[in-house]
N, C-alpha and C positions, 0 to 999 in steps of 0.2 A: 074258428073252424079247425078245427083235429086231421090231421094227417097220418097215416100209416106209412113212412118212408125207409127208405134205407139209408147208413150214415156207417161210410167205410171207414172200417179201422185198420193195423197193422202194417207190414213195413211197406217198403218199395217192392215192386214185384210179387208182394205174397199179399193177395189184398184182403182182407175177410172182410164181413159184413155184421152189422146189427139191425134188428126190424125194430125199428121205435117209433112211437106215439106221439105227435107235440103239434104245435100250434104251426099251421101253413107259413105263416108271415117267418118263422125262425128258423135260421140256417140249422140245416144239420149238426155241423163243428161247432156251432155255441154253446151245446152240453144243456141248453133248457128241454130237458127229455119229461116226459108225463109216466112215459112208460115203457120197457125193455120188451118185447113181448116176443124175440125169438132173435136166429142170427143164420149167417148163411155165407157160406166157403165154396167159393165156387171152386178149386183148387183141391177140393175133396175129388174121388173116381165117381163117387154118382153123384155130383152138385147136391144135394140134399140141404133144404130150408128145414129148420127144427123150429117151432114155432107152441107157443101155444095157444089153442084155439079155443080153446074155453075167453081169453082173455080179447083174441080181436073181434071175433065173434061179437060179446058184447060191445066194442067201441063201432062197430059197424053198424050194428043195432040200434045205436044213440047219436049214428050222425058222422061218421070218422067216414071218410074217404080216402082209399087206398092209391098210392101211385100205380103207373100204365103197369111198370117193372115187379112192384111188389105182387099185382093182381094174378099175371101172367106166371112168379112163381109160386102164390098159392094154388090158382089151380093146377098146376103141373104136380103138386104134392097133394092133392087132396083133398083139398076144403072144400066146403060146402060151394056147390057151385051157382045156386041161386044168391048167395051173398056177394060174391065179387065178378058174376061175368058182364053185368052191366056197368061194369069198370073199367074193361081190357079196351083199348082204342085200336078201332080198326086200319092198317096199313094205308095210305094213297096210293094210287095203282098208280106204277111209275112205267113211262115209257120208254119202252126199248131202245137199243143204240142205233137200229134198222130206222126209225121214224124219222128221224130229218132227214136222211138220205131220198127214203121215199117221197117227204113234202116235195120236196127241194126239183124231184124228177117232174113231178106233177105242176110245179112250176113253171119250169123252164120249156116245158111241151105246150107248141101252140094249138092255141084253141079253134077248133074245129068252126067257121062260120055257119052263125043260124040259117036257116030256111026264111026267113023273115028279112034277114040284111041284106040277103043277097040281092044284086040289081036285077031286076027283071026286064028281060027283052021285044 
């Protein structure tokens, strides 16, 4: 199965990017690449991906599936958006720092005796 990933290159602190092609199962840094098919600098003033799309286009077409990362900077540039938004992985809605404090209240307050328990006289 074919992957569209990114596989960082250049020094410490200045990181740039390559968009390449290659088999899921194989690390990025083991150089078994299919295909170069663009690169991307975040370190640039507008982040800007250069890619090109005549070539993912077709591996998408044939079966390649893009990473969460890769998807999220194609479409912020522009690609076609029926090809990679059934890609983008949706957030878990994460809860606030307020939430345990509130359980924790709703715990510790006693509970109000039913109509039912109560003894009757």
């Amino acid at each position: 199965m074919l992957v569209i990933r990114l596989s960082r290159i250049g020094h410490e602190n200045l990181q740039k990017f390559r968009l390449i092609v290659q088999e899921k199962t194989s690390s990025p840094k083991s150089g078994k690449v299919i295909a170069l098919v663009g690169h991307y600098n975040p370190e640039n003033a507008e982040n800007k991906l250069v890619f090109d799309a005549a070539k993912i286009e077709t591996f998408l077409k044939n079966g390649a599936t893009p990473s969460d990362t890769v998807a999220r900077l194609l479409l912020k540039n522009g690609f076609k958006k029926e090809l990679v938004a059934k890609f983008v992985l949706k957030y878990t809605k994460q809860k606030s720092k307020k939430a345990p404090k509130e359980e924790a209240k709703l715990a510790a307050a006693p509970a109000a005796p039913k109509a039912e328990d109560a003894p009757k006289a």
